[in-house]
N, C-alpha and C positions, 0 to 999 in steps of 0.2 A: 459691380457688387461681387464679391470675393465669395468663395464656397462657401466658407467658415457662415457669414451671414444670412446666404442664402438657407442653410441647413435651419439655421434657428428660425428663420423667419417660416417655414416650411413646417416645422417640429413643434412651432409657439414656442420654444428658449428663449428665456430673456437673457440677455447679453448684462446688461446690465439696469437696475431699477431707479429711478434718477427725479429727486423731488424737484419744482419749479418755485419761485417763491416772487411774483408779479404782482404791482398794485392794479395796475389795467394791461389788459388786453383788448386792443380797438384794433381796428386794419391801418389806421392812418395815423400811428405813432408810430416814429422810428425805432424806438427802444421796442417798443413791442415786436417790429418788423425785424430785428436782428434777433429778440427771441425765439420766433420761429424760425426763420434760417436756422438757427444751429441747433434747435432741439431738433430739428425736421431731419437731420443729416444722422443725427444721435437714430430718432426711431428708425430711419432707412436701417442701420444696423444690427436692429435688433433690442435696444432701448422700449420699456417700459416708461411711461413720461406721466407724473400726476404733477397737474397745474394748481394753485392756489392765489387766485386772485381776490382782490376787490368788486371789480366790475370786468363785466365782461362785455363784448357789442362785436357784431357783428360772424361769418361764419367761425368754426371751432376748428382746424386746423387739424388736418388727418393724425391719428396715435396721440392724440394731446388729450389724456382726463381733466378736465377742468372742472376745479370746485370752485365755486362763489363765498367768500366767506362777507356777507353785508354785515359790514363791523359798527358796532355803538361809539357815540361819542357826541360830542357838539364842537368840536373844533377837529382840524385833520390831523394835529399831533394822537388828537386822542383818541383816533379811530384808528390810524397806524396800530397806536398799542392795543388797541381790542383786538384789532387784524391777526399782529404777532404774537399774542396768546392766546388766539383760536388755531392755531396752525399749528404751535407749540407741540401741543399732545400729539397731532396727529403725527408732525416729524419722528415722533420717538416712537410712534407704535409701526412706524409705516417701512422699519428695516427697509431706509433707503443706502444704497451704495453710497452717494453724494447728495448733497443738498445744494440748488445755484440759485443762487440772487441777483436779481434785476434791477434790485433797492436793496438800499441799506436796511442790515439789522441785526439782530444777535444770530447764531446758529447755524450759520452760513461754512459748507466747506468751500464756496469758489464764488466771487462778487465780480460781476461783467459791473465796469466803472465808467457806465454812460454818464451820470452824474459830476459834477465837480464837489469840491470839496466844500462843505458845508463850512465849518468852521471857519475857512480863509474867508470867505464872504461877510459872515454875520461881525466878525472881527474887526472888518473895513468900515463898520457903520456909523454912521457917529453916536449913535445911540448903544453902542454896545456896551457899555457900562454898566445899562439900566437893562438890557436885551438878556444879558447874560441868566442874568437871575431867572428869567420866566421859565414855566414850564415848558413851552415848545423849546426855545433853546437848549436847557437843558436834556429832554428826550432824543431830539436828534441828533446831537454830538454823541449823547451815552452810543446810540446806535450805532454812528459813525466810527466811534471808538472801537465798538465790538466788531467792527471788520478790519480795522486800519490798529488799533493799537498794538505794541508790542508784546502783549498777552496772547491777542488771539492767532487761530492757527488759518485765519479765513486768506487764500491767497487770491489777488486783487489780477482782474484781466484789463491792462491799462491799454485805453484809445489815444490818450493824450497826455505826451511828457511832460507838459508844463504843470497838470494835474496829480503827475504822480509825483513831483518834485514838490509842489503842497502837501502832499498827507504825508510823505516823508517828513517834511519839516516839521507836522505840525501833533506826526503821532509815534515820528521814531521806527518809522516801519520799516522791517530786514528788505533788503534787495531781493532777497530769496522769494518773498510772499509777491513781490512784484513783474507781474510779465506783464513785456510789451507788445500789442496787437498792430496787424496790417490794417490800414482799412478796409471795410467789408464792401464795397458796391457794388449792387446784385448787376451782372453784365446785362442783363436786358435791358441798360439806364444807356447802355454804348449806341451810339449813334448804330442803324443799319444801312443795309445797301439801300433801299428800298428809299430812303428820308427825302429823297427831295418830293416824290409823290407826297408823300405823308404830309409835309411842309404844308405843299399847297392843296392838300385836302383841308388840312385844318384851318389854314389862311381863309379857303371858301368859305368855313363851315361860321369863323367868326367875322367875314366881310369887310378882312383886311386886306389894306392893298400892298403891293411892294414895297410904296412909300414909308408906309406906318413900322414905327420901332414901339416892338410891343415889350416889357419888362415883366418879368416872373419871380414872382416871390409863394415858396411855397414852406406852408409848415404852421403848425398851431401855434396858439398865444400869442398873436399880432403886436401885445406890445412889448411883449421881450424876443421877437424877431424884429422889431424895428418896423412895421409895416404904416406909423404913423410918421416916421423920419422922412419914408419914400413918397408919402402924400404932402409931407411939405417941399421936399423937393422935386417933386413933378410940377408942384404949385409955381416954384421960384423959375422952372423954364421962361424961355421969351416964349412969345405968343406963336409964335411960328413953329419953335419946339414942341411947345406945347399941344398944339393943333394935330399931330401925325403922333405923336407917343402916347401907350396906351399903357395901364397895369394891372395885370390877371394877379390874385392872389386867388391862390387853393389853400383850403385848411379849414379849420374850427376853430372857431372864435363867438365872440357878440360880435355880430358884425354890424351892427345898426350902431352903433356909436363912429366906428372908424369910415361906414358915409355919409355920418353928421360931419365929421370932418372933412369929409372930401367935398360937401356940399359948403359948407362956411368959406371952403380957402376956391372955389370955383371951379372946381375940377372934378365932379362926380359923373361926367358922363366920359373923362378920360379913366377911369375904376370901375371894374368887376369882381366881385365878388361870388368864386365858386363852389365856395367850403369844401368840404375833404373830397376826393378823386381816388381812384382806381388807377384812370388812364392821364396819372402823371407823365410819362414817357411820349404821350402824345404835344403835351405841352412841352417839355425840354425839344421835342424836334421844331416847333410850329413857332415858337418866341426867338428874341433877338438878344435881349440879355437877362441876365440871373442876380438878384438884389439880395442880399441880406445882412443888412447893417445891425446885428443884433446885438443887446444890452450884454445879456451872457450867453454862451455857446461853452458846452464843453468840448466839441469838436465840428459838427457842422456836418452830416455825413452827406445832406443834399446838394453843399456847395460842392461835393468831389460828382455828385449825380450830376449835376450840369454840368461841369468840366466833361466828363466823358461822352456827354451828347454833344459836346462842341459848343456849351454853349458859354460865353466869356461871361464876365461875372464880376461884380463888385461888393464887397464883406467888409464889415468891421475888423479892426484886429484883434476884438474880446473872441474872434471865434477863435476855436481848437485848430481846427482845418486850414486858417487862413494862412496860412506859411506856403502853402501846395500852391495858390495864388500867385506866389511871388516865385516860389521855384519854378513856375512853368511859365510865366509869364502871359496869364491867359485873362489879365485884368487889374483890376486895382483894389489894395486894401484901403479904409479911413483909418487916420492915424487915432489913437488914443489919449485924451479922455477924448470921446468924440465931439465933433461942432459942428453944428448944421450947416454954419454959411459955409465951411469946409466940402463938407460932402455937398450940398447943390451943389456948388460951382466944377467938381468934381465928376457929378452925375452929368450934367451941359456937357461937357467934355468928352464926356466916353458915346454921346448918342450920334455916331459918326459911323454909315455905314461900312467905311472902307478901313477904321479901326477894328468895326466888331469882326470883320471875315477875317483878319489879319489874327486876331485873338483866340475864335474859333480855329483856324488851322494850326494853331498851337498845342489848344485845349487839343486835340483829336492825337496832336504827336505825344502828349503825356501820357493819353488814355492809353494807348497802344506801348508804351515806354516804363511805366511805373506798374510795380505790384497794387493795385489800389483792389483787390477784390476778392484775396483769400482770407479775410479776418473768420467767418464763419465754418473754413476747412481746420483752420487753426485751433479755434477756441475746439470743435468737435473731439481734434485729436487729444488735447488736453483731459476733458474729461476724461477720457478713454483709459489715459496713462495713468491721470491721477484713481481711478479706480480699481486698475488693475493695482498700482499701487497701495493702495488702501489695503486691501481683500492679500495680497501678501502683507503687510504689518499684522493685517487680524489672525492669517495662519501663525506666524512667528510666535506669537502669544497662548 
């Protein structure tokens, strides 16, 4: 911590006054986890932080004001918009330096772009002819327009080039509004010294043996992570396969429907289901491989979390992230559109002890080789400049 900071922090100076604009704030969402890393770095400095969510859960995040705005509506287009004109007023009266967005919307000086592109998707549907017209479509583009189009002054903090080469195409948007991020993986995801204890503490803890190939798949919405893809292909194992592989899924979901299916295809006592965790990093040590065949991924930031615990990994190639896969060679992507009888026969393939170690000592030379972990030093420094900047335009005036 630099004098300058320590002074203000000592004095109560605010360095700078900095709105948040979150539809949820949970512990066990990514998006939400990248927005406290980097607002957390912002208050270390001396940052003033008012939060504006929808829902809130779980603790409140040291220097973080959070307001709950519970928005009206009967569909989620149309509680968004209650959302975004309950905030409205407050933005203008709240002589903020900057306003950041975590979601799309109007009003925004700086949009972190975990999302992908709205409009590339709904586009691709077959029904978009008739899509087009509805009021959710219409609201959400209007939205996405007012960050991305060539009017507004909102600049976009891009995780994934393929994404930003969408809203370019799709709203015209300057290069200039456009910066590209490192990925953020908070370094306590890195394998320690300690791991082989840890390994087989956990191994005990779940009354697995050497034998067993255990598979992790972690992250909300099981069915746009694929976690139904990996119950059928656990299913299609030979019996012997079948017999010693095991699959922990962490996260939030309904989980009672996907072990109606693990129970129809005969496999629900090879399925655990632990809903959201803390002691993620316990699992990246203690499992053998890392699954996530997801429908859409804007980038994937837990496929780089297991990579860096060594742990090898098999993705769809709708993820964002799934390039890092092939650059480091620490596993296999599914080719696109995806096919199930493709991926089982694929997943049979990879459950080979002396593949996964080989995969693993890979993962571990990337982790150690690639910037994969300054995204949230980055974004921090951004606001900082673009406020100082600000605050000179306003003098000039």
């Amino acid at each position: 911590m630099d004098k300058a900071t320590q002074f203000c922090l000592k004095t109560g100076l605010i360095i700078m006054k900095l709105a948040v604009c979150l539809y949820k704030l949970f512990p066990f969402g990514g998006l939400a986890r990248d927005c406290v890393r980097i607002l957390s770095l912002c208050y270390a400095k001396g940052a003033e932080i008012d939060v504006f969510v929808m829902q809130c859960e779980g603790e409140i995040p040291e220097g973080f004001n959070v307001e709950v705005i519970k928005p009206k509506g009967l569909t989620n287009h149309s509680k968004v918009a209650n959302y975004v004109a309950e905030i409205k007023p407050r933005l203008a009266k709240g002589n903020y330096d900057l306003v950041i967005g975590f979601n799309k919307m109007p009003g925004l000086d700086l949009y972190y772009a975990a999302d992908p592109c709205y409009i590339d998707r709904v586009k691709k549907q077959c029904n978009y002819p008739v899509m087009q017209f509805s009021g959710r479509v219409k609201y959400y583009r209007q939205n996405e327009k007012a960050v991305f189009g060539p009017d507004s002054q909102t600049v976009g903090l891009m995780i994934s080039d393929i994404e930003r080469d969408k809203f370019k195409q799709h709203y015209n948007t300057p290069d200039n509004r456009l910066v590209m991020l490192p990925p953020g993986i908070d370094p306590n995801r890195k394998r320690s010294d300690d791991w082989q204890t840890r390994r087989q503490q956990f191994r005990t803890q779940f009354q697995l043996s050497d034998e067993d190939i255990v598979i992790l798949m972690v992250g909300s919405g099981f069915k746009r992570k694929g976690v139904d893809r990996v119950i059928v292909g656990l299913a299609s194992l030979s019996s012997i396969l079948r017999e010693k592989t095991k699959l922990f899924v962490l996260g939030e979901d309904t989980i009672p429907a996907f072990e109606s299916q693990a129970r129809q295809l005969g496999v629900a006592d090879n399925v655990t289901f632990f809903g959201g965790r803390s002691d993620v990093p316990e699992f990246l040590v203690g499992t053998d491989l890392f699954l996530h065949p997801a429908r859409k991924e804007n980038t994937g930031t837990v496929i780089l979390e297991a990579i860096v615990a060594g742990l090898p990994a098999f993705v769809s190639g709708a993820c964002g992230y799934a390039g890092h896969i092939i650059k480091s060679d620490t596993g296999l992507v599914s080719a696109e559109p995806f096919e199930q009888q493709a991926f089982n026969h694929q997943l049979a393939s990879m459950l080979d002890k002396g593949k996964l170690q080989q995969w693993s000592k890979k993962a571990l030379h990337y982790a150690e080789s690639e910037d994969l972990y300054s995204m949230p030093q980055k974004v921090a420094a951004i606001i900082e400049t673009m406020v100082e900047e600000k605050r000179k335009a306003g003098d000039n005036h």
